[in-house]
C-alpha positions, 0 to 999 in steps of 0.5 A, spaced: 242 928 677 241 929 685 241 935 688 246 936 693 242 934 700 239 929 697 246 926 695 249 928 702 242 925 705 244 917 702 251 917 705 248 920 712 242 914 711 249 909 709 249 903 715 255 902 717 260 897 721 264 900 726 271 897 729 273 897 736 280 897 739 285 899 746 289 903 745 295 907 751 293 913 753 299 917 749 296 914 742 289 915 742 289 923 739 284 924 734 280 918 735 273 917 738 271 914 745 267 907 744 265 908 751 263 914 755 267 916 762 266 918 768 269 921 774 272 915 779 273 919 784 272 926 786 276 932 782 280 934 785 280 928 790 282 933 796 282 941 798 289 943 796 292 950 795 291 953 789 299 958 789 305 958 792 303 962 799 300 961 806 295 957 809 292 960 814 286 959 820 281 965 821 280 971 818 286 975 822 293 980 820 297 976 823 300 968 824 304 963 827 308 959 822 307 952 825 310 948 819 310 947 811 306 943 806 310 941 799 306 938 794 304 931 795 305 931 802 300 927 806 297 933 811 298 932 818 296 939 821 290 941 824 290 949 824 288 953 830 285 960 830 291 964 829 296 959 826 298 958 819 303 954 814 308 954 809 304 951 803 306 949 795 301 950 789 298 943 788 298 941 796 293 938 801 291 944 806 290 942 813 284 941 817 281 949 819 284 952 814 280 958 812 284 962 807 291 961 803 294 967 801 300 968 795 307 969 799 307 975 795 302 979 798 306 977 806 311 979 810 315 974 815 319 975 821 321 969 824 315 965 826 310 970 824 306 971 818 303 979 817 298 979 812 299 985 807 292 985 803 285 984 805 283 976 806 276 972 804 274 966 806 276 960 802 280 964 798 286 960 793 282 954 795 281 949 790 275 945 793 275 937 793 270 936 787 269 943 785 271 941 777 268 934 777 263 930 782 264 922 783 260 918 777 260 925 774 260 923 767 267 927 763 266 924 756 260 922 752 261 916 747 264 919 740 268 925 743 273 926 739 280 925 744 283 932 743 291 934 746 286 936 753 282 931 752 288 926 753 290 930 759 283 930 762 283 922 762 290 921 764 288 925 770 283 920 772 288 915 772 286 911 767 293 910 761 288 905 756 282 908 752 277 904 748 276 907 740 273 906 735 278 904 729 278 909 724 277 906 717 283 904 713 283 908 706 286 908 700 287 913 695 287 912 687 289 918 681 289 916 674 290 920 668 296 919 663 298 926 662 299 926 671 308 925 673 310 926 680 313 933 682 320 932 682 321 929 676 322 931 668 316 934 666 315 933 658 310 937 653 302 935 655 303 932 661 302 936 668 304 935 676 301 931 680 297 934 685 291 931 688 293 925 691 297 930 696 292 934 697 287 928 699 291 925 703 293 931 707 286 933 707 285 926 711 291 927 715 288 935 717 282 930 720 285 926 723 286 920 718 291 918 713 292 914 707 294 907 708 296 907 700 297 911 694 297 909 688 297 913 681 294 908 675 294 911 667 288 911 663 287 904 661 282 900 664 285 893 666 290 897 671 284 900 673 279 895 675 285 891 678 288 897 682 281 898 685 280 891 686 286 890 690 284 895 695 277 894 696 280 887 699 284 892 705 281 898 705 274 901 707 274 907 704 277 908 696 277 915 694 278 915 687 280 921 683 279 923 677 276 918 670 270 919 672 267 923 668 264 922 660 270 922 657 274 916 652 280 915 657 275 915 663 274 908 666 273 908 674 265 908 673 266 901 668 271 899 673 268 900 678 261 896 676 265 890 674 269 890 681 261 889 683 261 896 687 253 899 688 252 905 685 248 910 690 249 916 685 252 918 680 253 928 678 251 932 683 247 938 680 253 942 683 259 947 681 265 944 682 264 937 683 259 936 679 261 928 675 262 926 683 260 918 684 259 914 690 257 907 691 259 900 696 260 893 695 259 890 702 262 894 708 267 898 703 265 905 700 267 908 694 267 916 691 271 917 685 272 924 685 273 929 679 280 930 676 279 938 677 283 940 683 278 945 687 272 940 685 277 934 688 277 938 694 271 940 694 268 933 693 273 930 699 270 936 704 264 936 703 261 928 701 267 924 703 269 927 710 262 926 714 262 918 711 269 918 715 267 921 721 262 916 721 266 910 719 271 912 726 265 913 731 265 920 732 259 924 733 262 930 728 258 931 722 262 934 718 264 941 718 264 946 722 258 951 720 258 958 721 253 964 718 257 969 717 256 977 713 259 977 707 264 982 706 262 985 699 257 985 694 257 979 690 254 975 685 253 967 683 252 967 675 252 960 676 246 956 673 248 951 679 249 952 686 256 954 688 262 952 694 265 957 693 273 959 695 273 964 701 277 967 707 274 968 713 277 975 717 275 980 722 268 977 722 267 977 714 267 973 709 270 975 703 269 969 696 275 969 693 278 970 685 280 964 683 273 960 683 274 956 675 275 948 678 282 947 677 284 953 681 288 951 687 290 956 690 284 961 692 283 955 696 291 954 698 289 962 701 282 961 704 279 958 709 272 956 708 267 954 702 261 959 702 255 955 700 251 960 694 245 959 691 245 958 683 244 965 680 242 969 685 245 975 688 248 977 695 249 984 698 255 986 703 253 985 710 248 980 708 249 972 711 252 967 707 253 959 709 261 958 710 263 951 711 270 952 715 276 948 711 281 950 716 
């Protein structure tokens, strides 16, 4: 049985092939950046006023108004000491302006301009340059494009990106006693949870699930059903069958479909019957049936091979180390992910930790990595993992 870093380490040290594609500007939120980008130009590409107001030449109290500027107006002013013109936020500022003032702070009688509060030179000027230099390099390679990201690159001109493709991934849920919400529910049987769970845990990440697909417990439909998706997809996430019981079939199924085991239970709580193999370029994790240890397994273990498979430079989760909000102890002979809500700068570990509890989870925020047995005082520092 591994231990924890020692399984997070095989997926880290996985080879993988990447894909690439263009895509419009307007569809490249959440993907990651095959190419750096650099500034094409001066930014901004000129001097320009930053409000609505009064561009002015010289320090004085009072000026001529010669003229009026709008937003992409082309300048044709040239400032002598003492004049001024109307200008507009984003506007070109003529030659020798000194200052620009908001209009609230100025009062006007015909042609002549009166200063009301003290100016500085260069004041409300956005300077040619002044956010990004020409050949200034904006985005590395890998950076995830975000909403301003998005705005920053269709600032620059450019309306097509150059990505790495993020993995096709298929999603499978077994177990004869699982219906779908929303159906008759007989005696014995539950509701069907983790395949949403899964797939909205990808969608949070900024992936989705090409296929869903929920098999009963009998071996041929197994090993079919995975065989089918290892012709498409990427990435096959399994969930549940996958530990020692009579009706628990992934593992051989997935020996016979050729899938290369890398491990096999991870010495952890929950999520300890977790698998990961590959079969060429596809991987594989078959996850525990348990809804908190699916979870669990998915953020930790399956999210950083996402990552990875997509091109970007993210890792995994975000970490903080944060003071722990009560006394708490780990009666666990394994080491502990542990469901936690973060607030005011405190973590506090939730009720709720057994392996089919979903809903401490629902009501967290992060995962609080502990130790087997040991014993953690308020105010002391624990490791969090942010899930949301």
């Amino acid at each position: 049985m591994l231990q924890i870093e020692e399984a997070l380490k095989i997926i880290r040290n996985q080879q993988v092939q990447v894909k690439t594609e263009t895509r419009e500007l307007s569809d490249c939120l959440g993907f990651s950046l095959f190419n750096e980008i650099s500034a094409p130009f001066d930014m901004p590409a000129f001097d320009n006023s930053a409000m609505d107001g009064y561009a002015l030449c010289g320090i004085s109290k009072e000026y001529k108004i010669i003229g009026e500027i709008a937003a992409g107006d082309e300048s044709q002013f040239r400032l002598s000491e003492g004049e001024a013109v109307r200008i507009f936020t984003g506007a070109k500022v003529p030659e020798n302006t000194s200052a620009v003032m908001m209009q609230e702070k100025t009062k006007v009688s015909g042609n002549k301009l009166f200063i009301e509060q003290p100016l500085k030179h260069g004041q409300s000027i956005r300077k040619k340059g002044e956010e990004l230099k020409k050949g200034e390099i904006v985005f590395q390679k890998g950076y995830t494009i975000t909403p301003a990201g998005i705005g920053m690159i269709g600032s620059l001109g450019i309306d097509k990106v150059e990505v790495f493709k993020k993995p096709i991934i298929h999603l499978i849920t077994t177990g004869n006693e699982l219906v779908k919400p929303g159906t008759l529910k007989k005696g014995g049987q539950i509701f069907e949870s983790n395949s949403y769970a899964l797939d909205s845990a990808c969608e949070d990440f900024g992936f989705s699930c090409k296929e869903k697909k929920q098999i009963q417990d009998d071996f041929k439909a197994i090993k079919n059903g995975i065989k089918d998706s290892l012709n498409t997809a990427d990435i096959l996430i399994l969930s549940g069958g996958i530990s020692v019981g009579d009706y628990d079939f992934v593992k051989q199924a997935l020996e016979e479909n050729g899938v290369q085991e890398h491990f096999y239970k991870v010495f952890q709580k929950p999520g300890k019957p977790l698998y990961f193999g590959r079969k060429e370029n596809k991987f594989v994790f078959a996850l525990p049936g348990n809804p908190a240890s699916s979870l669990s397994c998915f953020y930790i273990y399956v999210l950083p091979l996402l990552y990875k498979l997509s091109g970007s430079v993210k890792k995994g989760l975000d970490r903080l180390n944060l003071p722990i909000a009560k006394d708490y102890d780990n009666k666990s002979d394994r080491p502990s992910f542990l469901k936690a809500n973060i607030q005011n700068g405190f973590v506090e570990i939730l009720d709720g930790q057994g392996s089919s509890m979903i809903k401490s989870m629902a009501l967290g925020n992060a995962l609080v990595f502990m130790d087997a047995t040991i014993s953690v005082k308020k105010g002391e520092g624990v490791d969090c993992y942010l899930i949301s």
